[in-house]
Structures are given as C-alpha cells and as structure tokens.
N, C-alpha and C positions, 0 to 999 in steps of 0.2 A: 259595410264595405260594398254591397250591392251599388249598381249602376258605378262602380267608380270607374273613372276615366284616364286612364294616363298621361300627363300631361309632356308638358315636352322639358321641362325641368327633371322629372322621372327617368328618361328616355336619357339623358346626360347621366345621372348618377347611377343607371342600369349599365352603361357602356363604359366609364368607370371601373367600375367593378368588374366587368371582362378583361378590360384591358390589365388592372392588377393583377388578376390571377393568373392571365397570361403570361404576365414579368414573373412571376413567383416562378411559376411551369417551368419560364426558359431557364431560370438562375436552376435551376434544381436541375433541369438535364444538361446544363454549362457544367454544375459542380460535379454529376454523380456520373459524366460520362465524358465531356470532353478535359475536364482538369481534373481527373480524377488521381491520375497517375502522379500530376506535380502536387498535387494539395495531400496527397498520403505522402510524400515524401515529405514535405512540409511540417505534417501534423506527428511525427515520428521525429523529426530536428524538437518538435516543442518539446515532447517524451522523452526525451534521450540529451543525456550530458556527458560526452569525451571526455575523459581526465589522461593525459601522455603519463607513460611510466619507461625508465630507461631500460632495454634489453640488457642483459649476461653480458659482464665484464670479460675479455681474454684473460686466460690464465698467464703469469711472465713465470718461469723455471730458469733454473743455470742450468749448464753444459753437461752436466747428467739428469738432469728430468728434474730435481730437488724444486719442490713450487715454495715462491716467492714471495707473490704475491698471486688471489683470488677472490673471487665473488662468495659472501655469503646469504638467503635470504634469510631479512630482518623486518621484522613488522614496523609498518607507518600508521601513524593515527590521523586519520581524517574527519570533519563534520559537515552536517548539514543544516546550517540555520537554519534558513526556513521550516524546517520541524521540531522546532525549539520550544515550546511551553516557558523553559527560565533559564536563557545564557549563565545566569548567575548564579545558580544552583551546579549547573553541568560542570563548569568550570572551577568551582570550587570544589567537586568531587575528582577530577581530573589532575589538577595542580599536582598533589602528593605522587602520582602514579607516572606522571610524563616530566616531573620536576624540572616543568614550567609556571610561572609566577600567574596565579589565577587572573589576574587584572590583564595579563596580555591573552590569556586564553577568552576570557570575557568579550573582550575586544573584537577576536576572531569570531566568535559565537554571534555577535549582534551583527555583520553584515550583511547586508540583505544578498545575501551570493548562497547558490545551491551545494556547493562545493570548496572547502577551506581544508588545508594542511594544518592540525593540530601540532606533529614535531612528527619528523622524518626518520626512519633508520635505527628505530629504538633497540633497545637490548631485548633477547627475548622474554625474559622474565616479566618487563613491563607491558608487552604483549599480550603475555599468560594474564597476567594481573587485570590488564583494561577488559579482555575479553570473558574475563570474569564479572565484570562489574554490569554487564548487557547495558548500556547507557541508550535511550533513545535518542535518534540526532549523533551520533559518534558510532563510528565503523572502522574497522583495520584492516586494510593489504600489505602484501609481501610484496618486499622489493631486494633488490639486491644491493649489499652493501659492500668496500672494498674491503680487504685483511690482510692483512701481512702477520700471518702468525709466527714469524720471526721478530718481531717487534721490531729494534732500533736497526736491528740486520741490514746492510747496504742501504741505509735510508737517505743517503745523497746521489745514487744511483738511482734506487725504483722510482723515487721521488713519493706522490701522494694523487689521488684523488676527490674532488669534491662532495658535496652532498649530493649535486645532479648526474653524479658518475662521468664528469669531466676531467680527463686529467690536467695533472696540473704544475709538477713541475717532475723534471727527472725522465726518467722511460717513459711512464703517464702519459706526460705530456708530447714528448719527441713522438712517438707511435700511437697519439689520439687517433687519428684514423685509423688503424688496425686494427687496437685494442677494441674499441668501442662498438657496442653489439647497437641492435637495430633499437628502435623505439615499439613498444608493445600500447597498446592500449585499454584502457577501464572505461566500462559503459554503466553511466546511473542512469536508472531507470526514473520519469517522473509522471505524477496522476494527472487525475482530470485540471485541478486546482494549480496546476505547477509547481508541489512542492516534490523535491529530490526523495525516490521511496529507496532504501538499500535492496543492490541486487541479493539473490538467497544465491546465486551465482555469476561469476564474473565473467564478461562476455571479453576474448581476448585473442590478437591477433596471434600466432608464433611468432616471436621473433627469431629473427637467425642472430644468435652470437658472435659477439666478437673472435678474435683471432688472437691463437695464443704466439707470444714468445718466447724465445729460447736464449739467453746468455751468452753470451762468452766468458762471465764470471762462473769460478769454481768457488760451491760453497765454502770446502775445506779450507781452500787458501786464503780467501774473503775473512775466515772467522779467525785465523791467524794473524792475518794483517790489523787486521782492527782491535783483536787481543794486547799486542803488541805494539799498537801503536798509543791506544790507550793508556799503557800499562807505563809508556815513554812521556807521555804529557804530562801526566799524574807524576811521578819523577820526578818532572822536569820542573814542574810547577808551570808548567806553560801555557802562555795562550788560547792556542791551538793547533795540530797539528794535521799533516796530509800526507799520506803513502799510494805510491801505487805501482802494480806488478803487473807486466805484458809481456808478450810474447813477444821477442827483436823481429823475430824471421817473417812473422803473419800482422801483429798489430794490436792482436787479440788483447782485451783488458781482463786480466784474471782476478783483480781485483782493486778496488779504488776504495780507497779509507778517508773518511773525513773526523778529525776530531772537535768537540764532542758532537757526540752522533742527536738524534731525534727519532723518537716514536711515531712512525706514519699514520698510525693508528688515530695517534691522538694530536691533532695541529691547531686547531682552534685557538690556542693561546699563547701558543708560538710567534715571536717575531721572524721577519724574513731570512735574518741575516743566520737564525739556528738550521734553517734548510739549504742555503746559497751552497751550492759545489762547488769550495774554493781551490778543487785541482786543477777546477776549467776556468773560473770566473778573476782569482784574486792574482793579481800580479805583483811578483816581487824581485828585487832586485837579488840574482844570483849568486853572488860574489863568487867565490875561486872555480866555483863548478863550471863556469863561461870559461875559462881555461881551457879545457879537453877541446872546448870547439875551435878557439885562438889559434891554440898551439897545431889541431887538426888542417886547418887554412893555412898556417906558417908550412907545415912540410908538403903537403899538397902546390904550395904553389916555390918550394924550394928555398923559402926564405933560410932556414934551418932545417938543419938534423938531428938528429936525438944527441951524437956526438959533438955538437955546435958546442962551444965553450962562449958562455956572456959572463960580465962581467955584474958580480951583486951589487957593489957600491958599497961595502960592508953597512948595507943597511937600509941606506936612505939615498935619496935622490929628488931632486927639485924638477921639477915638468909645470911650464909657464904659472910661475910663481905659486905652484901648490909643491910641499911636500907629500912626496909617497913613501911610506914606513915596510919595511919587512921584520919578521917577527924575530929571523932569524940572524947578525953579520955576517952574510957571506961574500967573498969573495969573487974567484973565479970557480964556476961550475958549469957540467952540462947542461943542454937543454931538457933532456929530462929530468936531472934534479931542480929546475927551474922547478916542473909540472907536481915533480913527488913532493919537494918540499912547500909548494905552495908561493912560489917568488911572487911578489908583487911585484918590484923594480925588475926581474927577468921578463914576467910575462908583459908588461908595460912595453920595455925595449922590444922584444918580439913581435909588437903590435905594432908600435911606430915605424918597424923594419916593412910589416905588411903593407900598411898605406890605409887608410878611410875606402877608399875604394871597394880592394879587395875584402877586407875586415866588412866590411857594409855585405857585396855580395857573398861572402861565406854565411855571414849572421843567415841571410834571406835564404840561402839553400838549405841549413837543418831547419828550419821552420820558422825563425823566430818573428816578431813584428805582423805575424797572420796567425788565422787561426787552423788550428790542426784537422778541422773539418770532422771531427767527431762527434758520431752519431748521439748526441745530448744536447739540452737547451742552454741557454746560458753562458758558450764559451766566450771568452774574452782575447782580442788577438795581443795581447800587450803593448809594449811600448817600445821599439825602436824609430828611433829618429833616423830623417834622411839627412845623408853626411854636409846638404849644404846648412842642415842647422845645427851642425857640431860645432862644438869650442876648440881654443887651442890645446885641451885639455883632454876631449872626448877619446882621442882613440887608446889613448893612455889609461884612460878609468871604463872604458869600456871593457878594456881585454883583461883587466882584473873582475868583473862582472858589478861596474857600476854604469849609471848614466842609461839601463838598459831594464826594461822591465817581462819581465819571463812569466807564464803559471806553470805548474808542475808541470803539465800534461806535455807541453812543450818543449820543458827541460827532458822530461824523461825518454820522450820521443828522437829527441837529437840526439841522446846517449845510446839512444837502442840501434839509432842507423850505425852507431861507430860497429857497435855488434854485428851489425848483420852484413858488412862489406861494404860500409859505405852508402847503404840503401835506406834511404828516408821512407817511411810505410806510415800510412792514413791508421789513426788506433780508432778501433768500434767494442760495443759494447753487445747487441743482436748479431746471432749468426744464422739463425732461423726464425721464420715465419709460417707456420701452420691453422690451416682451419680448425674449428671445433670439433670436425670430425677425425684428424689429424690428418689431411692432405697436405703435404710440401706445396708453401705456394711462394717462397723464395728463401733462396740461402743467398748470405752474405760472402763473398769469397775476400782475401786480403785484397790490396790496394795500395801500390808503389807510390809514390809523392814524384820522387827525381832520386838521381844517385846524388849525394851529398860532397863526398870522397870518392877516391879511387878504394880498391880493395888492398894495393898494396899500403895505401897510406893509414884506412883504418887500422890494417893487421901489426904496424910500425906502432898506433897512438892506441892498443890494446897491450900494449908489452909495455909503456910508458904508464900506461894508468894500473898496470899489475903491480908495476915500482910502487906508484901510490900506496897500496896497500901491505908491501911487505916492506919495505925502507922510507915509507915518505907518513903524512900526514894520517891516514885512512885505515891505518893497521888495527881500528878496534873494526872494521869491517872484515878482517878477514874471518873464513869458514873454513876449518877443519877438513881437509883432504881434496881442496877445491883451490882452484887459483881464479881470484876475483880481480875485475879491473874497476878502477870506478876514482871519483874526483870529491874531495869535500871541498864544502863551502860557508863559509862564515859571512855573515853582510850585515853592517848596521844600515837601522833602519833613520828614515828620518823624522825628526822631530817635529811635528805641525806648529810648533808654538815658535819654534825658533826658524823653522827651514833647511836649519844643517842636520847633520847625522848625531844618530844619540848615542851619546859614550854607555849607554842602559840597556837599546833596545836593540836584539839582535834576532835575525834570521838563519838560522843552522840547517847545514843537508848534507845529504851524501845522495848521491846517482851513481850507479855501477850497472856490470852484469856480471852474470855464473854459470856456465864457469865459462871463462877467459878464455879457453881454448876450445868449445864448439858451446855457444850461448845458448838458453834456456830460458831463463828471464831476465830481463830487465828493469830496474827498481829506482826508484827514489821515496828520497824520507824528506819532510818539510816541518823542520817542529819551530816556531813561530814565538818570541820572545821566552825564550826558557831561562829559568831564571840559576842565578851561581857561573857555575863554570859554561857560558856560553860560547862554544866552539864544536863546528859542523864533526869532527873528528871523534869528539867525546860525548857527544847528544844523540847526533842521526843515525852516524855511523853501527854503531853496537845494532841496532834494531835493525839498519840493513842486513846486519848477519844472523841476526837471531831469525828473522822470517827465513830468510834466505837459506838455511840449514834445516829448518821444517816443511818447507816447502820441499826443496828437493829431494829430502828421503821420503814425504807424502808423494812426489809422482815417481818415486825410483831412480831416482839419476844417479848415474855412474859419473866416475869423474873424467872420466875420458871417452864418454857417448857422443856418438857424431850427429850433425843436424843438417839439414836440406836448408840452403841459404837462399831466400829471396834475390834473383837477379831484377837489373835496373831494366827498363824497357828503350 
C-alpha cells in the first residue's frame, strides 16, 4: 500500500460514506428525540389490544325494594389464535366444556385475529371446569350477566336483555338509557412478534353503573294476578289471557299479567309473539264493556237517564238491513237495565239517540283510537275510525262494542276515570329512578289525560254499573263485603277465512272497580277464545273477584275507607 495515491474515484466513495452516516445520525436523532413521543405511542397501539366489555346492569325492584331483576358476574371464554400450535386439538378439548360444536370453535381458532369470543356469559361451573383445564391460547373474563331470579315473574313487563346487555324488550328496553352502565375495558398485552400474550392481570377502566329502577308493581299482587289468571286460562282451555290492576286515582300499574308467561332468563328459542305484551300491543273488539263508555256520553250529554224507559223490541231489531239479537225478550225497561242487563238493541237505540259525532268525540276523550302513552315499548293505539268512514250501521255496532278495536290497557284506563270522577290518568309502570349509589334522580309523579265526565255523571254510571253486578250480568264478580261496579263483555271474534264473525270464537272480559264507593283498584280480565261456556259473566268475571278479594285484604281495605281523588286540570 505504500506510495498509494488517492484517486478521485476514492475521494466520491469516501464522501459517500459520510454522507450515509450522516442520514443514519439524523434518522436516529429524528427517531430518539424529535418523534420519540408519537413512535412510543405508536409502538405501545402495536402491544396493546382493547377488547370493550359492557358495565353493571341497573338493578329494576317493585314498590318495596323486592329486586326483579339484576346483574350477575358470569365467566366468558375468549382465544388467542395466533398462539395456537393446533386449532384442532383446542377445539376439540373445548366443545364438551362450552357445548359448542367443535367445527365452529375450529373455525374461530384459525383466524388470523389476536382476539376471538369462544361463547359469552357461561354458567359458572363451566368456568370452573375451562379454568381447570389451563389451555394455552384460551382465557376467561367476568362479565356481567342479566337474572331474573324470579323466573317467568312479570316477564311481559321487565321484558329481557341481550347477550351485549342491551335491552330489549319491556322496561329493558323503554329505560335502555338509564339502566345501562358505562362500557369498561380489557387490555391484551402483545410481544415482540405480535402475537396476543394473556394479561396475569386485567387492566381496567371503573366503570360507573347503571341506574336502578323502582316499580309501581307490587310483587304480592303481581303473583296473585298471574296465579289467578293462569289458573283461569288453564280452566278455560283458552288461548290466552290478560289481567291488569291500577290505581284509578294515580295511574299506578300494580300489576299486568300476560298469559302464558315466558322465562327471561331463557329467550333464545322463543318466538316473538311468546314475549309481545298483548295488554299494550293486541287489539280487540270489546263488546258490552264499550257500554259503560256509550251509556257514560248518553247521560253526560242528557240523551238519557238512568230512569229513561227504551223500548227492548222483545228481542230483535233490524238497523240497515243487519239484525241485532238480545239474549234477553224484553220489553220496556230502564236505561240502567239496558246497561245491567247487557241490551244490545237498548244500547244501540241509545247510541243512535247520541249521534256519530258526539259517540266519536266521547270514544276520543277516555282514550280510545290513541295510545295511553305508557311508560312501555310496543303500545298499540287501536282502532277507531273517523265517523266520515262509518257505515249506516257503525254507530249502532259501535255502542254494542263492535266496528271498534280497544287493548286492555285502554279499556281498563277508561273504566278507572269512571272511578276516579270522571278523570282520565296516563298509567306508568317506573315511579323512581336512583343511582347506584342510591341518589334520587327522578320520581315519577301521576299525570291527568283530560276530564272524560263530569263527577256527577261518573258518580250516576258507578250506581249503574253496581246494578251490573248485583241484578244484571256481572254478579259472578261480585266480593263479599264490598260493592263493585264494573261491565262484562262478550265479542265474537272474526273469522280470517270467511271475514264475518265466528259463531266459535269468542273474546270474554270483565272491567270494574272496588269498592264502588271510594275506589282502590281498578281491573280488567281478557281471557281470549276460552272454550264451553264462553260468556264475559262466567269466564272473566269470577277471577275479577277472586284477585280482587286478595288483594284488598293483602293492603287492608276497609270497605268503607276514603280515597284522595285525582282532580282534572
């Protein structure tokens, strides 16, 4: 190497190599100092995988504290493919224990994703059992699950919740924003390589909880209702059936029965129609129970008086080329034994004396053709037509309770304002809302609709509808030491195959209140093609008075205790 010369070739690939180590220099004090801050946050997203987990469900309770429904934690089983050695091994040790079909657990196992849900919300046992089994690639967290350790208890009321602790129908769902607590989150840890390593602990935000509920249902009366109500379909041989109990003077729902009931617990294999709340959703034609409202509009607006003598027709009578039939031949009689006995051809004439007009706006002031605006998903406003699409027929079959389509909730609502002076009241199911910590963060107070009646007019068609029950139709409703008012209703239903009414299929009810002389509750029964002797008298009736006499010696009612009556605004 002696005498060597540097050439000018040299001299380029010497300044080269300066200037590369230069660029090396700068990236390295670019990386370790001016982006040092955003490339650690960077390098910590590559390390780190989020998985969302739903916060603490609000507890729902009735109107003494009795819980409902609540959150239980239940183990979830999760994997990490990419640390998998043999989906097909894992998965085939898993199936028995998660009773899931190994081929879909396989499936979940070979995606190239750090984090998969093996089966969510497991029982604990199977918990115990996977965490026994230390699988590598497979990990369990707590999550919380819904309960209803009441089982089929109020289950068209609470409704249900889903797997993501969404609600979903029922309170659930009407109170998702309250109920539903915050989202928490699960941090996997990952290595150099990128594969998901399991935390030895769970990195985890607090979440703040949902908010609890509070009822206006009473368990006691709740498990009476649906005792009772059950006990009457099963009977009956019937369909299905709907009861429900409120307060005239407040709104309050003390208890809403749907028959047959459903396990919230367990929905998965449930069709819709076993969870629909058919006291809010299903409309039906009323039959003689639309009556109390008719004949309410007749004296309110002075068509008649209870003393009014109509003529029966001994029986029968033609109205534009339809005969209307009564059960009874009668002659001449009062306008309350039109209502006791159940006239067809009286309440008919009574209606045609009213006019479409009036008859239309009476319907519209207890409630009917809208919805009750109760605090539940699902209501249905039923079916009244406006009078310019009535027949020559309508107002005639109207005020017998056809041509007109009602849900319970609605029926039972119109008969509670006759109770309460005439005053139509919004029914709810929530009267309170509290935090987790139990701060009051709103009460529900009642809520007037409009006056319906006058006071004197309901207190006149409260002594008519007492007729009902001690001389007229409705005397399997009566209760022992108590004077009840109330309306049965018989209605065929119609026939999809033919269009007309089925001489087969019948709708039976009874709506009242107790006692008649300062109200306490207000009731109706809806038992739904019962089969034999189908008549609202002989079906509904009895079980209004069977709850109806457990009930009030459950909250001690006297039969002559006074009550603070709802005025109109």
């Amino acid at each position: 190497m002696a005498g060597f010369v540097p050439s000018g070739r040299h001299y380029i690939l010497l300044l080269l190599l300066l200037c590369g180590f230069g660029l090396v220099l700068f990236r390295l004090v670019t990386l370790q100092v001016w982006q040092a801050a955003e490339l650690s946050v960077k390098a910590d997203r590559q390390h780190r995988k989020t998985v969302s987990l739903e916060g603490a469900r609000g507890t729902i309770v009735d109107r003494h504290g009795k819980v409902l429904a609540m959150n239980v934690e239940v183990p979830s089983a999760f994997g990490v493919p990419t640390t998998l050695d043999s989906p097909t091994k894992t998965a085939r040790v898993l199936a028995p224990v998660l009773q899931v079909r190994s081929e879909e657990l396989e499936r979940k196992l070979r995606q190239a994703r750090s984090f998969v849900w093996l089966a969510r919300k497991l029982d604990p046992e199977q918990g115990r059992r996977l965490e026994r089994l230390s699988l590598d690639g497979v990990g369990v967290v707590m999550e919380g699950r819904r309960f209803y350790p009441k089982g089929p208890f109020l289950s068209h009321v609470l409704g249900f919740a889903g797997m993501d602790g969404e609600g979903l129908e029922g309170v659930e769902h009407r109170y998702e924003s309250y109920l539903r607590g915050e989202k928490r989150m699960m941090v996997l840890q990952r290595d150099a390589l990128g594969r998901s390593v399991f935390p030895t602990d769970l990195t985890e935000r607090n979440p703040t909880p949902g908010h609890n509920l509070a009822l206006t249902i009473d368990e006691v009366i709740q498990y009476i209702t649906e005792r009772e109500l059950e006990d009457a379909v099963t009977r009956a041989q019937a369909k299905s059936g709907t009861m429900i109990v409120l307060e005239p003077q407040t709104g309050a729902v003390l208890a809403m029965a749907v028959s047959p009931r459903f396990d919230p617990n367990v929905v998965s294999n449930l069709s819709p129609d076993r969870w629909r709340n058919k006291a809010l959703t299903d409309a039906y034609e009323p039959g003689s129970t639309l009556k109390a409202v008719m004949a309410a509009a007749a004296i309110e607006e002075r068509v008649v008086k209870p003393n009014t003598m109509v003529f029966g027709e001994h029986g029968r009578m033609t109205v534009a080329n339809t005969v209307i039939h009564d059960h009874e031949k009668l002659g001449w009689v009062s306008f309350a034994q039109v209502i006791q006995k159940s006239s067809n051809i009286g309440a008919a004439k009574t209606g045609m004396a009213l006019g479409e007009q009036r008859l239309y706006r009476y319907l519209h002031a207890f409630g009917f053709g809208q919805k009750t605006e109760i605090d539940l998903p699902g209501e249905g406003a039923g079916l009244v037509k406006h009078p310019k699409d009535w027949g020559r027929r309508s107002v005639a079959s109207i005020s017998i309770g056809q041509e007109i389509g009602v849900t319970p909730i609605q029926m039972v609502s119109a008969i509670a304002a006759l109770a309460n002076e005439g005053v139509l009241m919004r029914p709810y199911v929530v009267s309170e809302i509290r935090s987790s910590e139990g701060q009051l963060l709103k009460t529900v107070s009642p809520q007037v609709r409009r006056r319906a009646v006058s006071p004197e007019t309901a207190h006149t068609m409260t002594k008519i509808l007492e007729g009902v029950v001690t001389d007229g139709t409705g005397a399997k409703a009566a209760i022992p030491n108590f004077r009840v008012a109330g309306k049965t209703g018989t209605a065929q239903k119609i026939d999809p195959r033919t269009g007309s009414y089925s001489g087969s299929r019948f709708v039976t009810s009874f709506a009242g209140y107790v006692p008649a002389n300062s109200p306490r509750l207000a009731m109706i029964v809806v038992i739904d093609e019962p089969q034999g002797d189908a008549w609202g008298g002989t079906v509904a009736a009895p079980v209004f008075s069977r709850v109806g006499e457990q009930v009030l010696s459950y909250l001690g009612v006297g039969s002559h205790e006074p009550v603070t009556l709802a005025m109109a605004r």
